[in-house]
C-alpha positions as CSV (number, residue, x, y, z in Angstrom):
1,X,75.1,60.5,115.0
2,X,75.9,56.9,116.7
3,X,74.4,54.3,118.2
4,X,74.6,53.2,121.8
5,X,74.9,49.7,123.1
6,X,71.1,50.0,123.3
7,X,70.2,51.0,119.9
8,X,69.2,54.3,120.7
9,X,70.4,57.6,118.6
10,X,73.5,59.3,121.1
11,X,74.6,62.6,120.0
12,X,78.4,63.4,119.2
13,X,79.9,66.2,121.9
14,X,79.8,69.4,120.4
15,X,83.2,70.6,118.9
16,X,85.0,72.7,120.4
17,X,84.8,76.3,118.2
18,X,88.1,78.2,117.9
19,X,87.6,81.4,116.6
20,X,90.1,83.5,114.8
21,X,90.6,87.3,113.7
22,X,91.3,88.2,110.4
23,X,94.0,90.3,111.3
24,X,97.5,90.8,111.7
25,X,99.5,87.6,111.9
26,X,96.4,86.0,110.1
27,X,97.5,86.2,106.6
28,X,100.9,84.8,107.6
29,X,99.9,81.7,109.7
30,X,96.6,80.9,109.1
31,X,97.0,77.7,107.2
32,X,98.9,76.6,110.3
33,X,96.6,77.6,112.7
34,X,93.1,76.5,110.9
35,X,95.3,72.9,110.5
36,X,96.0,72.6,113.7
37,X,92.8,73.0,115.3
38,X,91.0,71.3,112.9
39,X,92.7,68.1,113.2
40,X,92.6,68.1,116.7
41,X,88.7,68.0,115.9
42,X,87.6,71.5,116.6
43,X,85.6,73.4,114.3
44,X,86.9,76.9,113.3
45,X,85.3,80.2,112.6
46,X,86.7,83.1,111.0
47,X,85.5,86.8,111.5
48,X,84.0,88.5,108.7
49,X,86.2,90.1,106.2
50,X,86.9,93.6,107.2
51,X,84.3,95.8,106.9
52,X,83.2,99.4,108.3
53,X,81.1,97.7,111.2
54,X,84.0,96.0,112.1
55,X,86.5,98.9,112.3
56,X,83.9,100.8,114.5
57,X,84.2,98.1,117.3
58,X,87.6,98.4,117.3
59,X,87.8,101.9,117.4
60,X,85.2,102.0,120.2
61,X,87.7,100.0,122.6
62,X,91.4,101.2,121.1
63,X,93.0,104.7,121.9
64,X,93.1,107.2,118.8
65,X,96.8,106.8,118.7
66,X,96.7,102.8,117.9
67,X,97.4,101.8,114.1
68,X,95.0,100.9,112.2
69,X,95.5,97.5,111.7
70,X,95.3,97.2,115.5
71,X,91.8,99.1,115.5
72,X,90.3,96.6,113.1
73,X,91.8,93.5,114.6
74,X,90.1,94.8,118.0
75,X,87.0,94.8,116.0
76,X,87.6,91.7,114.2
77,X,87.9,89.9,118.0
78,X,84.8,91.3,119.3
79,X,83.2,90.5,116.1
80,X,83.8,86.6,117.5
81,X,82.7,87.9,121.2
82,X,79.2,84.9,122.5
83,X,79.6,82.9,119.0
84,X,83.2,80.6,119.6
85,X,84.5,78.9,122.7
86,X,88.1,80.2,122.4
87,X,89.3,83.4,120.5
88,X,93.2,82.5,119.4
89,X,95.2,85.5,119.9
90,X,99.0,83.7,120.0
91,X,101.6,86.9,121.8
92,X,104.1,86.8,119.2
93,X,107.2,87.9,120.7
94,X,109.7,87.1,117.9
95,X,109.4,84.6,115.2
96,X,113.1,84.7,114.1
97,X,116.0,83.8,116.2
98,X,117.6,86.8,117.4
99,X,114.7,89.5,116.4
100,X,111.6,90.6,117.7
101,X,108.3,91.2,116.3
102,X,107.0,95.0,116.7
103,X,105.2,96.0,120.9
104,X,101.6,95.8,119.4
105,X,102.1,91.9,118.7
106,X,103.8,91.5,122.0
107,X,100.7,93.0,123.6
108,X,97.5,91.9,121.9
109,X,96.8,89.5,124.8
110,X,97.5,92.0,127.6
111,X,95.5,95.0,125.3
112,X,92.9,93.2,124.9
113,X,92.3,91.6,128.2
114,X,92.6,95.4,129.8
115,X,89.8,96.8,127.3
116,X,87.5,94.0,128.7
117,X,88.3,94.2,132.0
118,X,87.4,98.1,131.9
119,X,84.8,97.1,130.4
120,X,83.3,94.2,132.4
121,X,83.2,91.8,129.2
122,X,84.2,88.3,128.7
123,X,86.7,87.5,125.7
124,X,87.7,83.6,126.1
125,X,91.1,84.5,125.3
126,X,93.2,81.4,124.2
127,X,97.0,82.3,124.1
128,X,100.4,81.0,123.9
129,X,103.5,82.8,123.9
130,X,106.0,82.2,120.6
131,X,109.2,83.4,121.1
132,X,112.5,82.4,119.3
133,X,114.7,84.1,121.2
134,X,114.5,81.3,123.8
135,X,114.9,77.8,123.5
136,X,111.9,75.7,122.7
137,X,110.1,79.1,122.3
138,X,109.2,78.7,118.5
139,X,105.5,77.4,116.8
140,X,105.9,73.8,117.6
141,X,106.5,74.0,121.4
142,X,103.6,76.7,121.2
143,X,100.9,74.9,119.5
144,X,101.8,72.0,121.8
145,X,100.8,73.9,124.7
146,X,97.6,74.6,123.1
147,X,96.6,71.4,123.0
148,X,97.3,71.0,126.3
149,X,95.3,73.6,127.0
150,X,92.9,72.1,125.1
151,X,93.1,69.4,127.0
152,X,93.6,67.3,123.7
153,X,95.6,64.0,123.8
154,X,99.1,64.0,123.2
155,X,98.9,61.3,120.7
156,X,96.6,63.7,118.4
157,X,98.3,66.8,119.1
158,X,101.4,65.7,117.6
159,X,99.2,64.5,114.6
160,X,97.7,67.8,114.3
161,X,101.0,69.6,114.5
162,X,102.5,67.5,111.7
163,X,99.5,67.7,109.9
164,X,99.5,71.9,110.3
165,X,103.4,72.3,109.7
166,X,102.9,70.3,106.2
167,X,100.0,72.6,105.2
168,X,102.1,76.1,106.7
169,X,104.9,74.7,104.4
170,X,103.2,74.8,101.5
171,X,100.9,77.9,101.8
172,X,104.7,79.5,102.0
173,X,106.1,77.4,99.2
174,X,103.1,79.2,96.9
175,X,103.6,82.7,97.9
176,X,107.4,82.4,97.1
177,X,106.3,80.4,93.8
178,X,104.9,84.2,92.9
179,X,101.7,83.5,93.8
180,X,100.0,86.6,95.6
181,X,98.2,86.3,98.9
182,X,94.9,86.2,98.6
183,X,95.1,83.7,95.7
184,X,97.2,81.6,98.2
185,X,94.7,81.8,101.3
186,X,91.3,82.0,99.8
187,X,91.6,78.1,99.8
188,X,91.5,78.5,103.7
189,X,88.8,81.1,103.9
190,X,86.4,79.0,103.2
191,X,83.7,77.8,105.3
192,X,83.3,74.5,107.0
193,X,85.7,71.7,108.5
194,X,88.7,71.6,105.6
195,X,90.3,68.8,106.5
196,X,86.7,66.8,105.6
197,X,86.8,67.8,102.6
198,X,90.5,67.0,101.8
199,X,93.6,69.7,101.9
200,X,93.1,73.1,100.3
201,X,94.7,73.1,96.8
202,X,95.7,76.4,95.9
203,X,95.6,78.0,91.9
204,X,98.8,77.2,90.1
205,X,101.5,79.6,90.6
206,X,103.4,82.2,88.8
207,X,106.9,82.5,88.6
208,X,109.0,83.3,91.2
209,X,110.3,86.9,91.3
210,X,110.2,87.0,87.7
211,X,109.5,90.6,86.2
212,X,107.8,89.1,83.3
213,X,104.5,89.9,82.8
214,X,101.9,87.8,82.8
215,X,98.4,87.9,80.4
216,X,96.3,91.4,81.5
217,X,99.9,92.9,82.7
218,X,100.8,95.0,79.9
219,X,101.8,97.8,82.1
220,X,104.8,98.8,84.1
221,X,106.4,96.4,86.4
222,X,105.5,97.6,90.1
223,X,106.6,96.3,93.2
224,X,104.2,96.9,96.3
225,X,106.2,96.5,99.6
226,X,103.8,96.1,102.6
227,X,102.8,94.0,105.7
228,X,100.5,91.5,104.6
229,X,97.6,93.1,106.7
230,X,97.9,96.3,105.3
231,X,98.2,95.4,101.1
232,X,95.7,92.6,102.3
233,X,93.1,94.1,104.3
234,X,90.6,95.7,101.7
235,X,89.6,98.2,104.3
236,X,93.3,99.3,105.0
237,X,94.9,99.2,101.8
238,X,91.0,100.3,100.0
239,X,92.0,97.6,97.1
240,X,95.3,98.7,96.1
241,X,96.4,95.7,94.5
242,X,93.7,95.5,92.8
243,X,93.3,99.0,91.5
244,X,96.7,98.5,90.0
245,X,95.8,95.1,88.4
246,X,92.5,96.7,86.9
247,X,95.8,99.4,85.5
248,X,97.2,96.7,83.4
249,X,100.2,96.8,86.0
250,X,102.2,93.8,86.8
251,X,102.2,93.7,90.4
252,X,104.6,91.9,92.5
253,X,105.2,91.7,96.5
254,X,107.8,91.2,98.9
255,X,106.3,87.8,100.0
256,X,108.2,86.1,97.3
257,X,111.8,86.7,98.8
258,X,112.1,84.1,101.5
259,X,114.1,84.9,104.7
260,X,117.6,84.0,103.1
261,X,117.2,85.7,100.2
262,X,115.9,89.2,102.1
263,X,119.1,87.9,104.3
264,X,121.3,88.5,102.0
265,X,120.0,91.5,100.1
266,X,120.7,93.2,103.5
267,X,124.5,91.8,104.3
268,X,125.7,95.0,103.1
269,X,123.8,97.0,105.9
270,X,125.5,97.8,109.1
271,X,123.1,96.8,111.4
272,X,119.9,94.1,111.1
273,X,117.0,95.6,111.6
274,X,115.4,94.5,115.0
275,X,111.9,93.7,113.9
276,X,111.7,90.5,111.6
277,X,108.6,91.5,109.6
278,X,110.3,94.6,109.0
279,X,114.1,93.0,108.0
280,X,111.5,90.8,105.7
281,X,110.3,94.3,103.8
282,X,113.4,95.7,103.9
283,X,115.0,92.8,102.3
284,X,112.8,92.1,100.6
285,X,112.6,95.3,98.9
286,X,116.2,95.3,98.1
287,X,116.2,92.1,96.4
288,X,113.7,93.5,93.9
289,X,115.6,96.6,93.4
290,X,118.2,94.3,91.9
291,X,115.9,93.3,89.0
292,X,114.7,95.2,85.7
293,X,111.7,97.5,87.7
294,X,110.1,100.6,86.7
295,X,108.3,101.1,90.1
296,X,107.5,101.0,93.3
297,X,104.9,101.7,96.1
298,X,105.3,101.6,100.0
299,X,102.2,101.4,101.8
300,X,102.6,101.9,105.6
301,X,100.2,102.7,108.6
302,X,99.5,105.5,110.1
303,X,101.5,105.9,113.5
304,X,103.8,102.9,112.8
305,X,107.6,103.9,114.4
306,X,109.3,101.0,112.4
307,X,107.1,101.5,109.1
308,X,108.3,105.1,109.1
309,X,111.7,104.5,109.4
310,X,111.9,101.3,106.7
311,X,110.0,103.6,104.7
312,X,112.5,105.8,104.5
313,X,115.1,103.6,104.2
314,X,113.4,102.1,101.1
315,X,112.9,105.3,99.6
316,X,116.5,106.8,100.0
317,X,117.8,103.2,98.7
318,X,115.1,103.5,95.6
319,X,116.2,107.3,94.5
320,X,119.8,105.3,94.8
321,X,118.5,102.8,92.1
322,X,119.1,105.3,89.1
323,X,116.2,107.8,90.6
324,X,114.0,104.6,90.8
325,X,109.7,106.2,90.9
326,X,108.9,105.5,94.5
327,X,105.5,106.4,96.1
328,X,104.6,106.3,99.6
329,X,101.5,105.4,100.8
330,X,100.2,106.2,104.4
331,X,96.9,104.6,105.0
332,X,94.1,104.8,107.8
333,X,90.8,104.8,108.7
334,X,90.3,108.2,107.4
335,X,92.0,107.3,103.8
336,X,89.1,108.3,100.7
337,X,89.4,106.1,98.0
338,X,89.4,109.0,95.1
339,X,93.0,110.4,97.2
340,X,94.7,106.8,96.4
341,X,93.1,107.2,92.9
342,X,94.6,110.3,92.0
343,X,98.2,109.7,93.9
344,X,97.9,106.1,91.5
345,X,97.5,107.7,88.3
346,X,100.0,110.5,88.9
347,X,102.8,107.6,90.1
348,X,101.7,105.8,87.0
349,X,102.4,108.8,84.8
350,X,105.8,110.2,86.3
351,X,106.6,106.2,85.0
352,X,105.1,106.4,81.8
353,X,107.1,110.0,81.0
354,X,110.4,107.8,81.8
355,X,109.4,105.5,79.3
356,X,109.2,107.8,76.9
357,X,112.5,109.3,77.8
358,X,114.1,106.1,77.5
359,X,112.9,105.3,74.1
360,X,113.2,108.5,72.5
361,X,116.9,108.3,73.7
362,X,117.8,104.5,72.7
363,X,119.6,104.9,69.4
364,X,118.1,103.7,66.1
């Protein structure tokens, strides 16, 4: 509240509210994206955390033959649908000079507007193409043209765009420090205008791809290669990383191998895989396979083309890896939590009989 040059009580505008999904690109770039809009001054609202209410909204307005992530990030946008001025679906094209991202985040935009149009509902899209492929085609030039959009001054657009680059830069520096994900972002989950109450501080982090356990990780060493919105999601992955934790396993991700590190654990490959998020699993994977393991677990959507095929990559490279125990996971809506139970403890045994092997042969 301020004061007008008569004394009397005048009202701040309203802010503008930028509503975002929690799906999909979320878990990689939401630190950048909640900066940015918040230091332009808008307020920001998240959608709910993924839930069964949600998935039936998306499954309502998305054709059977859609992933799942897609299905729940439908539902995750309607869930913002009358409550925010803007919904921020970015069409990610590629990320990555010289790659592309997958068709269903080249789409969103175009998916999403059709479904409404048919029907005869009102999303307040806000959208911005990123593409790296072109020049002047990455995040910066993007969010720029949000503003604009915005119709926010130039002067505190590029303040906001330093201010959210910073705060993407460190978000990534944690998760390659070892930290995993939801440690990383919970910081930016919460409610409220962030920036008021002074930069998110994250936990302090673990080592960096280090295969030494930690307290409460007296089990196996177990890599879990995933998108982040599938191991993240706790209606996708139905708590995987956390049923392994509550196993005494010491659980590690592929979000700790920056790009040049996945880069080079892939040289020896004939071709680069097209899809960046996809080089960044494979690569990712590879790198670990190079360190004292006794495990690991691909989890992959149902109906993904380039999951199935870096699935089976990583699988043909793990039984390379002196018969390395490899477990496929293919999750959906459908998935029951006692299935992922039993397939767990089963995985977790087929380890445990190689430990024994290996100590019964090592040589008093």
């Amino acid at each position: 509240m301020k004061i007008n040059w008569l004394g009397l009580a005048q009202s701040r505008p309203r802010p503008t509210v930028i509503g975002i999904p929690r799906g999909l690109a979320y878990y990689e770039y939401l630190p950048l994206w909640r900066a940015f809009f918040e230091a332009m001054g808008c307020q920001v609202l998240l959608s709910p955390v993924s839930n069964p209410a949600v998935l039936a909204q998306g499954k309502l307005r998305v054709v059977d033959e859609a992933c799942s992530p897609v299905k729940i990030f439908f539902g995750h946008v309607y869930s913002l649908q009358g409550k925010v001025d803007h919904i921020f679906v970015p069409r990610l094209i590629s990320v990555q000079e010289g790659t592309y991202l997958c068709p269903k985040f080249l789409g969103l935009p175009d998916m999403l507007r059709s479904v409404a149009a048919l029907g005869d509902e009102q999303l307040p899209l806000l959208t911005v193409d990123v593409n790296c492929r072109q020049a002047g085609g990455g995040w910066s030039d993007a969010l720029r043209t949000v503003g604009k959009q915005l119709g926010v001054a130039a002067s505190r657009v590029r303040y906001a765009l330093q201010t959210a680059l910073a705060m993407q830069a460190k978000y990534e520096s944690q998760i390659q420090s070892g930290m995993l994900l939801p440690e990383a972002l919970a910081p930016w989950e919460k409610a409220g205008t962030l920036l008021l109450q002074g930069p998110p501080v994250p936990g302090k982090p673990v080592r960096k791809n280090q295969p030494i356990n930690l307290p409460g990780e007296e089990g196996p060493t177990v890599v879990v290669v995933g998108h982040p919105y599938v191991l993240f999601d706790p209606l996708i992955s139905m708590g995987l990383i956390t049923k392994l934790r509550k196993r005494a396993v010491a659980v590690r991700t592929v979000m700790t191998v920056d790009g040049e590190e996945a880069g080079r654990a892939t040289e020896h490959l004939p071709k680069r895989l097209f899809w960046s998020f996809g080089q960044q699993l494979l690569g990712g994977a590879l790198h670990w396979m190079g360190k004292p393991l006794e495990g690991m677990i691909f989890v992959a959507p149902f109906g993904c083309g380039p999951d199935s095929l870096i699935g089976d990559l990583v699988e043909r490279f793990a039984r390379r890896e002196g018969n390395l125990p490899f477990l496929l996971l293919t999750v959906d809506e459908h998935g029951g939590d006692a299935g992922m139970e039993t397939r767990l403890d089963a995985f977790l045994d087929v380890i445990e009989q190689k430990r024994q092997v290996r100590s019964a042969t090592v040589p008093v």
